[in-house]
C-alpha positions in Angstrom: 0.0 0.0 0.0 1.1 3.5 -0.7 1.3 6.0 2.0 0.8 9.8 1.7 4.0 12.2 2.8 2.6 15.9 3.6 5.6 17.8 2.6 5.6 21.6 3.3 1.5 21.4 3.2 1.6 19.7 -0.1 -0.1 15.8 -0.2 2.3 13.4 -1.7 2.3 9.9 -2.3 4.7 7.6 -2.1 5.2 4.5 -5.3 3.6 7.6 -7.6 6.6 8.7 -9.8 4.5 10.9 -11.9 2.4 12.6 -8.7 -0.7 11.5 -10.7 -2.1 10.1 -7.2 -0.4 13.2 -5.2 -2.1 15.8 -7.7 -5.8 13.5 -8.0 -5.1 14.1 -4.0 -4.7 17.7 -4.2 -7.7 18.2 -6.5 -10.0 16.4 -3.9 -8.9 18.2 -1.6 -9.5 21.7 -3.8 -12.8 20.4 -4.2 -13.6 20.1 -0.5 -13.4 23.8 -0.5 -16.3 23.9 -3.2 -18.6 21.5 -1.0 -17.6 18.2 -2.3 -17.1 16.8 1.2 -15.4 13.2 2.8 -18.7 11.3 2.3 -19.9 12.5 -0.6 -16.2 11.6 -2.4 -16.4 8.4 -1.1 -19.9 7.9 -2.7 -18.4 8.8 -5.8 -15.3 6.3 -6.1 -17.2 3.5 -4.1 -17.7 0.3 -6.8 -20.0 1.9 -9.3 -19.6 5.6 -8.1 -19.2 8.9 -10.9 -16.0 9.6 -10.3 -14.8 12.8 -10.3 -13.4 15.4 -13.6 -11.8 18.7 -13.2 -12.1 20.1 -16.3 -9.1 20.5 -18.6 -6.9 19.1 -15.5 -8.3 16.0 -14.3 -10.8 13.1 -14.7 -10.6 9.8 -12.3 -13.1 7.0 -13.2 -14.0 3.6 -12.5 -12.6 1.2 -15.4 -15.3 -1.2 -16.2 -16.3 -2.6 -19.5 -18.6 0.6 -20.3 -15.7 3.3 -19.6 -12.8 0.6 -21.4 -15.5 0.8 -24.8 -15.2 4.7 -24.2 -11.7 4.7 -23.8 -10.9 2.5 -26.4 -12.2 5.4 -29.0 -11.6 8.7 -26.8 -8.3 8.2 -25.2 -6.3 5.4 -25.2 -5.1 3.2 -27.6 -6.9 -0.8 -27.1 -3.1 -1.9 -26.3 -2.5 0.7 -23.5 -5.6 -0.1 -21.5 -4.4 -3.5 -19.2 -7.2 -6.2 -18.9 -5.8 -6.5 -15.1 -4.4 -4.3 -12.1 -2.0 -6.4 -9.9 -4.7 -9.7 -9.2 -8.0 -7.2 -10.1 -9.5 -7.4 -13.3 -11.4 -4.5 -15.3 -14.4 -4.1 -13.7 -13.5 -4.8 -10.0 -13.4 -1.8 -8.6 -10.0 -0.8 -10.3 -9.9 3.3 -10.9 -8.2 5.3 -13.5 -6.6 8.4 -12.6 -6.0 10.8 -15.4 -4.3 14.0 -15.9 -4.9 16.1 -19.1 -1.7 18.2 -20.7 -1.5 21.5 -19.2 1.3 24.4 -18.5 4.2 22.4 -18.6 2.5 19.1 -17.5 2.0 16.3 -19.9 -1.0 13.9 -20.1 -0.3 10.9 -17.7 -2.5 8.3 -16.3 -2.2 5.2 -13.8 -5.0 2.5 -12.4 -5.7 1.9 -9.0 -7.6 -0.3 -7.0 -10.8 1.1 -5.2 -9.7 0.4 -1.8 -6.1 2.1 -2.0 -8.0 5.1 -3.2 -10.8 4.9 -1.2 -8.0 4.9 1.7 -5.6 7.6 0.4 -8.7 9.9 0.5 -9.6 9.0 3.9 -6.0 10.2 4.9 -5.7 12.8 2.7 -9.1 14.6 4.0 -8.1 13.3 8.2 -4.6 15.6 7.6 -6.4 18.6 6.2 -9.0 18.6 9.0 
């Protein structure tokens, strides 16, 4: 399991060599501020949840056979989207974490399992308290 480092006020996460989980961290956390609280951000990444998008920055998404179809034509190529996540398969409760191009950022992405997540936000929202 990963564990979350708050460096100088800033969320980081460690096993994340890109900060896609650090940043997807940061932008829940932003979003807290716009009434998107603890509960209702768990509701959205439980198995089956919405998700969140920030437009233009961020989108994080359950990847089930539905969103893979979508994916398949909207973003990724069929050969960079991984039938499996560790011993999870696509559609059990495995999460994609995706950060557009922007300022001097380049497009990145990386799966998670629910739980993990589900856990890092817990954290993530208990140190901002």
């Amino acid at each position: 399991m990963r564990q979350i480092i708050e460096n100088d006020r800033i969320i980081q996460v460690s096993d994340d060599p890109e900060n896609i989980i650090s940043e997807f961290l940061g932008y829940a956390l932003s979003l807290k501020a716009f009434n998107l609280f603890f509960d209702e951000m768990l509701e959205n990444f439980k198995t089956g949840g919405k998700g969140i998008a920030v437009p233009d920055l961020f989108s994080a998404w359950e990847c089930n056979e539905e969103s893979r179809s979508e994916m398949e034509v909207t973003i990724w190529p069929l050969h960079f989207i991984p039938r499996t996540v560790g011993e999870k398969s696509i559609g059990e409760d495995v999460w994609i974490l995706y950060r557009y191009n922007f300022g001097t950022r380049l497009e990145a992405s990386t799966m998670i399992h629910g739980k993990e997540l589900r856990n890092l936000i817990k954290i993530a929202f208990e140190i901002r308290s």
